[in-house]
C-alpha positions in Angstrom: -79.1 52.8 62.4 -79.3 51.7 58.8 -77.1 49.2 56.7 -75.5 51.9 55.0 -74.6 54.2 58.1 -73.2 51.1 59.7 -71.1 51.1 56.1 -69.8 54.4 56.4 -68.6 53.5 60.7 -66.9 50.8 59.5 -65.2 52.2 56.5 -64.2 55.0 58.8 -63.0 52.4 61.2 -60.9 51.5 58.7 -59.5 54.6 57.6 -58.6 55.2 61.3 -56.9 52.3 61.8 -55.1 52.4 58.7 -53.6 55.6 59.7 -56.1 57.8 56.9 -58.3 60.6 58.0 -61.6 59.6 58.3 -64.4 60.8 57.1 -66.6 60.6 60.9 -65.1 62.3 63.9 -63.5 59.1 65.6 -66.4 59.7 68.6 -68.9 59.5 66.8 -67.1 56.2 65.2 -66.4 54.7 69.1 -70.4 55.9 70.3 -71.5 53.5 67.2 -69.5 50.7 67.5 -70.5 51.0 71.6 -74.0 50.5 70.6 -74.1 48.4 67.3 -72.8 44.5 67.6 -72.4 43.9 64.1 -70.0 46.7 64.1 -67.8 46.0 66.8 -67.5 42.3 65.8 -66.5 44.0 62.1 -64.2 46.4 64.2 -62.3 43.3 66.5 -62.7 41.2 63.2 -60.4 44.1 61.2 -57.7 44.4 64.2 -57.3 41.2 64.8 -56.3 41.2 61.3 -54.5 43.9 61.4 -52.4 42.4 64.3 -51.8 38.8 62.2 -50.3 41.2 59.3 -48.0 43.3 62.0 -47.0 40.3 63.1 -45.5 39.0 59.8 -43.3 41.3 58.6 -40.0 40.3 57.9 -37.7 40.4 61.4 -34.2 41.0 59.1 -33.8 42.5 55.9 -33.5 40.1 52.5 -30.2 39.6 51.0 -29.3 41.3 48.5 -28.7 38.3 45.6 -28.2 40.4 42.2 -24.1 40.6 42.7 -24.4 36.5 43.2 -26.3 36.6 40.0 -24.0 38.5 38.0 -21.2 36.9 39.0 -22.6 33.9 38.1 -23.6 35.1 34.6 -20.6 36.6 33.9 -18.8 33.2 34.8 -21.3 31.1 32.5 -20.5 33.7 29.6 -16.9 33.4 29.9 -17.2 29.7 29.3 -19.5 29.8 26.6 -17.5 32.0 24.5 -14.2 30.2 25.8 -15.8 27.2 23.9 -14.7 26.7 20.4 -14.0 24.2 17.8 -10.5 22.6 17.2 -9.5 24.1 14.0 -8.0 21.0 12.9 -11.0 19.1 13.2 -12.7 21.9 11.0 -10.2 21.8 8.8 -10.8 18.2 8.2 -14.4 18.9 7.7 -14.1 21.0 5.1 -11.8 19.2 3.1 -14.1 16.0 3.2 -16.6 18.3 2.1 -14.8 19.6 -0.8 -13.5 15.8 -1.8 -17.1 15.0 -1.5 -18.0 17.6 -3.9 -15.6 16.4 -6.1 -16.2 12.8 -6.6 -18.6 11.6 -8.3 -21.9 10.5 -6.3 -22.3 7.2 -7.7 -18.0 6.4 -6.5 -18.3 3.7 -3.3 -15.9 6.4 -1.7 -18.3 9.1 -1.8 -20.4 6.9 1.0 -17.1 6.7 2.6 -16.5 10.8 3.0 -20.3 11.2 3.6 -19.9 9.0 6.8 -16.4 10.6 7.4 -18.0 14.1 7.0 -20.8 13.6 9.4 -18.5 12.1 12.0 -16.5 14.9 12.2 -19.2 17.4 12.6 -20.4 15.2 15.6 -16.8 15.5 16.5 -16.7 19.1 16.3 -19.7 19.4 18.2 -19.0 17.0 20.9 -15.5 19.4 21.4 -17.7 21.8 21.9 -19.3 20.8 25.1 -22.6 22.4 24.1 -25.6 21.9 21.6 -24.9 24.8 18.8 -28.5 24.2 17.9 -30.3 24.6 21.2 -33.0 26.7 21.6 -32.1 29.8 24.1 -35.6 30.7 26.1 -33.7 34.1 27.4 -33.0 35.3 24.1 -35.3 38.2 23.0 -36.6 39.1 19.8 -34.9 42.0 18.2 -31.9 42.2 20.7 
């Protein structure tokens, strides 16, 4: 037989063993393969296979992990939005802001209420527990 006959046997092979109709009567198929070597190496060669991959599926079915997820998501929301500043510490801020605005630049003191300014926006930030400036990866745009 030709190359491509011995194509068409072993694509119908195939088909068979998948569970497909095939294209060839399946005698015609086993006469073939009976006769040709190179396809009844192909034909072993494919259940063999076939075998390994029957062999693998999973025994047990996955957990289901999405209500672990969620849970844990909705926890981490909670204490993100649980987290905000001390008003008195905000309070602060803005008043050495508005002194600072205030005085004039060239004053000693103004140095003073810049460094007493800063300070409490570290202050107010370190109360926070969390970064207000970091970068969120899961945000997407437009939502």
């Amino acid at each position: 037989m030709t190359e491509n006959d011995c194509q068409k046997i072993r694509l119908s092979a195939m088909a068979i063993q998948d569970g497909q109709i095939s294209s060839l009567p399946p005698d015609e198929i086993e006469r073939h393969v009976d006769h040709c070597p190179e396809c009844r190496e192909e034909v072993v060669q494919m259940k063999a296979f076939i075998d390994l991959l029957d062999g693998q599926k999973r025994q047990t079915e996955a957990e289901d992990l999405w209500p672990q997820i969620a849970s844990a998501v909705t926890i981490e929301q909670a204490r993100i939005n649980d987290q905000k500043p001390s008003p008195v510490l905000l309070g602060l801020l803005i008043l050495f802001l508005l002194i600072y605005r205030l005085i004039d630049h060239t004053f000693p003191l103004a140095l003073l209420v810049q460094i007493a300014s800063v300070t409490l926006g570290v202050a107010i930030f370190w109360r926070m527990g969390s970064n207000p400036f970091r970068i969120n990866p899961y945000l997407q745009k437009g939502s």
